[in-house]
N, C-alpha and C positions, 0 to 999 in steps of 0.2 A: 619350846624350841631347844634341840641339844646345844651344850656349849661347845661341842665337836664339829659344829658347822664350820666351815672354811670363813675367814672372816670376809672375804669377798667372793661370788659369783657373779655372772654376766654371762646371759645365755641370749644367741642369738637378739643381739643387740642392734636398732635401727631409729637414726635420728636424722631428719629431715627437715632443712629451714624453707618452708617452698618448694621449691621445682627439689634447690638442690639435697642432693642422699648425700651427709657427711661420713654418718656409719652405717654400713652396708650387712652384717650379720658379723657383729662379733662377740666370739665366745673366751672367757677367761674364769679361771678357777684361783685363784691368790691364797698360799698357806700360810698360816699363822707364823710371823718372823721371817716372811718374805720378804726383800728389797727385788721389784722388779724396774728396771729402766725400759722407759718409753721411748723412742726414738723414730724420727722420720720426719720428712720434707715438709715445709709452710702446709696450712692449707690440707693437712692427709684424714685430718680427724682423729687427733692425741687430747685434745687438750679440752673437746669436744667430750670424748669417750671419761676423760678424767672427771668432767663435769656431772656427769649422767652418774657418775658411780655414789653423790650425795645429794642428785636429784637438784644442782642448780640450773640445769637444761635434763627439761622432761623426756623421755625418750618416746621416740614413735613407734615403736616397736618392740618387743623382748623383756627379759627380766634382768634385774638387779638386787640381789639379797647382800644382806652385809650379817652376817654372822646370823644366816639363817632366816632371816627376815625381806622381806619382800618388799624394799621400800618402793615400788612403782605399783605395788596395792592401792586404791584407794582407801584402805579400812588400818592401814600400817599409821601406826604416827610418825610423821617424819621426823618429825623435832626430834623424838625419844632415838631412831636410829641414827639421825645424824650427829647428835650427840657423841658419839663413839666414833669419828672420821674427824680427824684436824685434816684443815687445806692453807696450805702457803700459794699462796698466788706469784707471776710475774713481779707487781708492785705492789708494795708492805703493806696499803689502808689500813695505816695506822694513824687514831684522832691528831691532827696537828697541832689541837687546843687540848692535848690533855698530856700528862710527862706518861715515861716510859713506865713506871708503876704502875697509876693509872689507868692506862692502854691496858695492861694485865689484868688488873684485878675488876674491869665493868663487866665483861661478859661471866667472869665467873660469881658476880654477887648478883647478876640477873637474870642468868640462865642457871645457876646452878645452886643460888640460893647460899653462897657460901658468908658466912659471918666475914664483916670487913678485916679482921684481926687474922684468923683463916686464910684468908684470898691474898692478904699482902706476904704471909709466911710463904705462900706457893709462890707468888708470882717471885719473892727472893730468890728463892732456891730455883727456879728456871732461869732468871737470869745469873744465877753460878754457873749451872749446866749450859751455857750459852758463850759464858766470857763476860760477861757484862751487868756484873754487880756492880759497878761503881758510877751506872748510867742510870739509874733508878728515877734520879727525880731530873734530870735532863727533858728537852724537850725533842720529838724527833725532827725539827730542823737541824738543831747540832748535832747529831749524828753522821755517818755516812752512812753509803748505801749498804754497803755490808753487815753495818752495824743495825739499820733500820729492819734488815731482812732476820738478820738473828734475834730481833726484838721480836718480829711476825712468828719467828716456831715457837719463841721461846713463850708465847700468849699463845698457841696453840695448844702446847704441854699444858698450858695450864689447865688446861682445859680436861685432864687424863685420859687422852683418847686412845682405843686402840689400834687405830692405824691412821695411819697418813698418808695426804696425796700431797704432792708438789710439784707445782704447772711451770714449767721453766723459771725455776727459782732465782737464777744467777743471771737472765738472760739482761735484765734491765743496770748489771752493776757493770764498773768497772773492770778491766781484766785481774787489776791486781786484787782486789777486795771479793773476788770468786772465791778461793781456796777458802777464806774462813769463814764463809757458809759451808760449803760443801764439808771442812772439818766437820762442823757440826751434826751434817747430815750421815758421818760416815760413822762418828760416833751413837748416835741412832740406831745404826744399822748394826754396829758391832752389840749394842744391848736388847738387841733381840726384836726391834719395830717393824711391825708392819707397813711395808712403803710401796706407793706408786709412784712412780718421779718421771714426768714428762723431762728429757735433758739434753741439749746439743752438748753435753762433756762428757766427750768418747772416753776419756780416760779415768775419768770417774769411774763411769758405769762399768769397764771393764775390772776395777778396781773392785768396785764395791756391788755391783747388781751379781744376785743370786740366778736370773733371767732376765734376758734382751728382748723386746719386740719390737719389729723393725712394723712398722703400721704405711700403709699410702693407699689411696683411695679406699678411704675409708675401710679398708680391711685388713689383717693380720697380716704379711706377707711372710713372715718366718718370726719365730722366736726360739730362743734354746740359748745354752750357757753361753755369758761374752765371749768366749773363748770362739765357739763357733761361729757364731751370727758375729761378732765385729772382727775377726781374724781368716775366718774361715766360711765363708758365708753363701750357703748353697742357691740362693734365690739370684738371679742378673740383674733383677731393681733394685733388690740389698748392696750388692757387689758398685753400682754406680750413683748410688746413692753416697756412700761412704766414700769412697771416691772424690767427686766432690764436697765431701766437709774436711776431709785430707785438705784440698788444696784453697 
């Protein structure tokens, strides 16, 4: 497979719990060192779509390749693709019995084989990149939420994935402990990461997404630079949509 694949496609995409269609055929193309911001209404199928893209909801329909790969193949190994995809969730699930080190360095000494010596130098160095070297052997009930959320990318990195997804990252914290996640995300984005970020913060995304996709029943309804799509936004569901997350 060329290393020139897009690191994500989604072609004609369709996932169905039951009766209900969450995603109804959508298509997306993700370039290497894209930040694209997700956005749209409870319930639209974002967070769904986000899921589907590392294969933790199987889709009913369509493809999904991630840097060329076909991980909705049965003959793909998942593991080996998913490998290459960090995801930060709503909330941190991170071990409550184990310190913030720890947390870091399990998946990397058993999913990646990494010597203990190895995995503790990485997990250090990510939580520099995070703010949060001085939390190492902390447990994450002392933390805050902001703090437990920066712990969740910073065990992502560890991981050296080449892209990331993140499902309303901020949605579960505080107002005032947002911004120093979203720092972090934005420094991400300034060194070149591939991102998909489901986000109710319009101000972020206009800030830092390269593309907006405004999503609602289950399908695209517009996407194009923030600039357009949250400022200037040619769809009427887009335009009332925003709207009320204004007020």
């Amino acid at each position: 497979m060329t290393v020139s694949a897009p690191p994500i496609e989604i072609e004609d995409l369709h996932k169905s719990f039951g009766e209900l269609e969450v995603l109804r055929g959508v298509d997306l193309s993700v370039t290497t060192g894209e930040v694209i911001c997700i956005i749209g209404p409870s319930g639209s199928g974002k967070s769904t779509l986000l899921r589907c893209v590392n294969l933790l909801e199987v889709p009913s329909a369509g493809r999904v390749l991630i840097e060329g790969y076909d991980i909705t193949d049965p003959e793909t190994d998942v593991d080996e693709v998913r490998a290459k995809i960090g995801m930060v969730f709503q909330q941190f699930n991170l071990f409550p019995h184990l310190t913030v080190l720890k947390n870091l360095t399990i998946a990397q000494r058993k999913v990646l084989g990494r010597a203990t010596d190895e995995a503790i130098s990485v997990a250090e160095a990510m939580l520099s990149r995070v703010g949060l070297a001085d939390k190492r052997d902390e447990y994450p009930i002392r933390l805050s939420g902001g703090q437990q959320q920066r712990v969740a990318i910073a065990r992502s990195l560890c991981m050296n994935p080449d892209m990331m997804l993140f499902d309303e990252p901020t949605s579960a914290l505080d107002p005032e402990l947002i911004d120093e996640v979203l720092d972090v995300m934005r420094a991400l984005a300034d060194e070149g990461m591939t991102m998909l970020i489901v986000t109710h913060e319009m101000r972020f995304a206009k800030q830092v997404a390269d593309r907006v996709l405004f999503i609602d029943e289950g399908v695209i309804q517009e996407q194009g630079p923030p600039s357009d799509v949250l400022e200037n936004p040619k769809n009427e569901r887009t335009r009332r949509f925003l709207r009320a997350v204004e007020h």
